[in-house]
C-alpha angles and dihedrals in degrees: 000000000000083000096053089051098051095041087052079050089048089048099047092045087052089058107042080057090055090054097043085050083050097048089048088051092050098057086044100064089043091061096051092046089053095047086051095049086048111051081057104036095048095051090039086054094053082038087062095049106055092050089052098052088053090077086033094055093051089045087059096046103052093042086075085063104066140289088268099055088045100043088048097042083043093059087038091054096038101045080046097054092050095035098042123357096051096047090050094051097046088051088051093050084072082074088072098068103039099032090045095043098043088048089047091053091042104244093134088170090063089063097061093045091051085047097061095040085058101047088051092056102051089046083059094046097045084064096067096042093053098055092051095051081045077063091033094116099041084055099052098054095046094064086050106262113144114290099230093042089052097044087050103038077057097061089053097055093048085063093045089065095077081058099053103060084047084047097057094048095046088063089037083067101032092068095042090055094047098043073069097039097242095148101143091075089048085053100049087042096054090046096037083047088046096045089055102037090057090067092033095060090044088061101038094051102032109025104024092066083243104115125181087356089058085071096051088049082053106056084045086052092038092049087039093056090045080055093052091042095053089036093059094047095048087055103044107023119105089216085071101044102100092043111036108090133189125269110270122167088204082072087068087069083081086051087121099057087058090052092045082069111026094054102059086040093062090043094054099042084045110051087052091048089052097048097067098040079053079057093059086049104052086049090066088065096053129093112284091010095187087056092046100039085054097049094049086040095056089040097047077045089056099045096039086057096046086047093070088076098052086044094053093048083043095055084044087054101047092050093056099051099050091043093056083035092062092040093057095251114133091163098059092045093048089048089053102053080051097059100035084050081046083053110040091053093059091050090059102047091060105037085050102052076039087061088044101047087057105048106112088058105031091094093060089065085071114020140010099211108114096228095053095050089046097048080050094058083045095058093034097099086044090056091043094059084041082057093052090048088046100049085048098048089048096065093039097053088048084060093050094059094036079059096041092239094130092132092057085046090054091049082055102051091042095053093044105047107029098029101048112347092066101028083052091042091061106046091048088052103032100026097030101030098228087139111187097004095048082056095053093041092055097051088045084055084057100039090055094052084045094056099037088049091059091042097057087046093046087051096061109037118135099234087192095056091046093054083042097061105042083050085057087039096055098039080059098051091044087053086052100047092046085041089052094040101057 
């Protein structure tokens, strides 16, 4: 009996040992997860910023010059990013996907081809948009908008086309360098890029005789020199010698499989973007429009400036998704949407209560009129619940391009924003006369079905099938490309 005892006493030993083995392992692996997630969304997040404060810096700059000059640089800035600059970097984000998939499987080659789809494209797509900022000003004052601020909103967007093709080949190689996870040269290039914009704008708005224009020729010179930097890494750098690829025009046959992504991508990172410029606009109808334009302005500022973190842990995300994706395994990717939501939960909570603990003075980061700082204190809890559905959304997003779902993304965007954010949005601020804040609790509507949509979808996701399926994916490709080749 005494035996028995001791042996059940051996046995349950033995296995307290195994689970604390498994637990051990456990947190291990969450450790490592976490240190991988973040060597690529910390720089990513930098990375971000400094882009970012690219478009801030000129706008800065160009407000010391007069009302005019920044109301009409403001329009421009603001009708380009919606028009351009979105739609380039959704169709990038199908990069994601392809370029992350293919690395994680190990078809390098592949990379470089889907590179070079993706830069063609949104060579394609940069004509049309050009010629529709050329007739920017025209347009502006068609749909009634003042004549001098649209002929000069207009000037300024003729100068920002240089900046658009760059544009379109930066993020080209942007995504080809983090579907490798080769974030430390997109890092020196966006601060490099930043330290010599800030003199060249200086000079271009304040020395050249330019003006307000000057800032608009610096961003296209600023974005031109990150594509040089990146360019001549990608060339010369050891790092990108099994995945760059010479130029073919018989990797163009593919052309559709790039398109398959990066559609709904742009569609999905779109139809949010839109949303919130439509927010500025419907503040311009409301009582006391210049009040209500700046308050929304500060807060969609805010917000667009705290989003860069929860973007950077999203595209890390994302690469590491589609990297353990292509490489068949669906542990690894499952374990990696657990820690960057672990994490990103913890970054919202403490931007947000940040956000909240500094209220009373966030206005004065942005105006000194008393009304304005104070409507600012009065919509800060709102922007701080807008930070926690953001940062969520980010990552999430970031999973849904790491698994290739953007269409169903872009569904869910569609349905949150136009079917219920932006309807609910103007009955609260038109009907209920909740003005500004009838506006931000609409799209915030939007935002948490939004959020609580990807998440559902995020939660029962078949991680085998889906490594299942960019195996397949990729076997295909690979087919094509030796099919075309031959």
């Amino acid at each position: 009996m005494e035996e028995g005892l001791l042996l059940n006493r051996s046995r349950s030993h033995e296995k307290q040992e195994e689970d604390l083995e498994r637990r051990g392992g456990c947190i291990a692996e969450l450790r490592e997860e976490g240190w991988r997630l973040a060597c690529i969304g910390a720089p990513m997040v930098i990375t971000t910023l400094s882009q970012f404060f690219v478009q801030v810096v000129s706008s800065m700059m160009v407000g010391h010059l007069g009302e005019l000059q920044l109301s009409s640089a403001a329009i421009a800035t603001s009708l380009t990013g919606v028009t351009g600059f979105s739609l380039l970097l959704g169709m990038a984000s199908g990069l994601e996907t392809l370029c992350g998939q293919a690395y994680g499987a190990q078809q390098y080659q592949e990379l470089g081809i889907q590179a070079y789809r993706a830069m063609l494209s949104l060579f394609i797509v940069c004509i049309p948009i050009s010629l529709v900022w050329i007739s920017l000003g025209k347009l502006l004052a068609l749909i009634g908008q003042d004549p001098l601020i649209s002929e000069e909103a207009g000037k300024y967007a003729l100068w920002l086309i240089p900046a658009l093709f760059a544009y379109a080949i930066t993020q080209t190689m942007m995504k080809f360098l983090q579907s490798q996870s080769l974030i430390l040269p997109m890092l020196l290039s966006s601060i490099a890029t930043l330290c010599f914009h800030i003199p060249l704008c200086l000079f271009m708005v304040f020395k050249s005789g330019l003006g307000y224009v000057g800032a608009a020729l610096s961003i296209s010179i600023s974005y031109w020199l990150n594509v040089l930097m990146l360019g001549l890494y990608i060339k010369y750098s050891d790092s990108c010698k099994a995945t760059r690829t010479s130029f073919s025009l018989k990797s163009f046959k593919g052309i559709n499989e790039f398109l398959r992504f990066a559609v709904p991508s742009a569609v999905m990172i779109c139809l949010e973007w839109w949303s919130f410029e439509l927010l500025i606009l419907l503040s311009g109808l409301l009582p006391n429009p210049q009040l209500e334009t700046s308050v929304l302005s500060i807060c969609l500022n805010s917000i667009a400036f705290l989003y860069t973190i929860p973007y950077g842990l999203g595209a890390a995300a994302s690469t590491r998704i589609s990297n353990e994706l292509g490489a068949g395994n669906p542990h690894r990717a499952r374990l990696a949407v657990r820690v960057a939501l672990l994490i990103t939960v913890a970054e919202a909570l403490t931007v947000s209560m940040t956000v909240f603990a500094l209220r009373y003075i966030l206005g004065y980061a942005y105006s000194n009129e008393k009304e304005v700082v104070d409507y600012v204190t009065e919509m800060a809890p709102l922007v701080c619940i807008s930070v926690i559905m953001d940062s969520l959304q980010g990552v999430l997003s970031g999973v849904a391009r790491g698994c290739g779902w953007q269409h169903i993304g872009a569904y869910v965007n569609l349905g949150a924003f136009y079917l219920f954010g932006i309807p609910v949005a103007i009955v609260l601020a038109f009907i209920v006369h909740m003005r500004g804040k009838g506006l931000w609790i609409g799209i915030l509507g939007g935002a948490t079905i939004q959020t609580t949509l990807l998440l559902i979808i995020t939660l029962s996701i078949s991680w085998q099938q889906q490594a299942s399926k960019a195996q397949q994916r990729i076997f295909e490709e690979r087919l094509r490309v030796e099919n075309t080749l031959k």
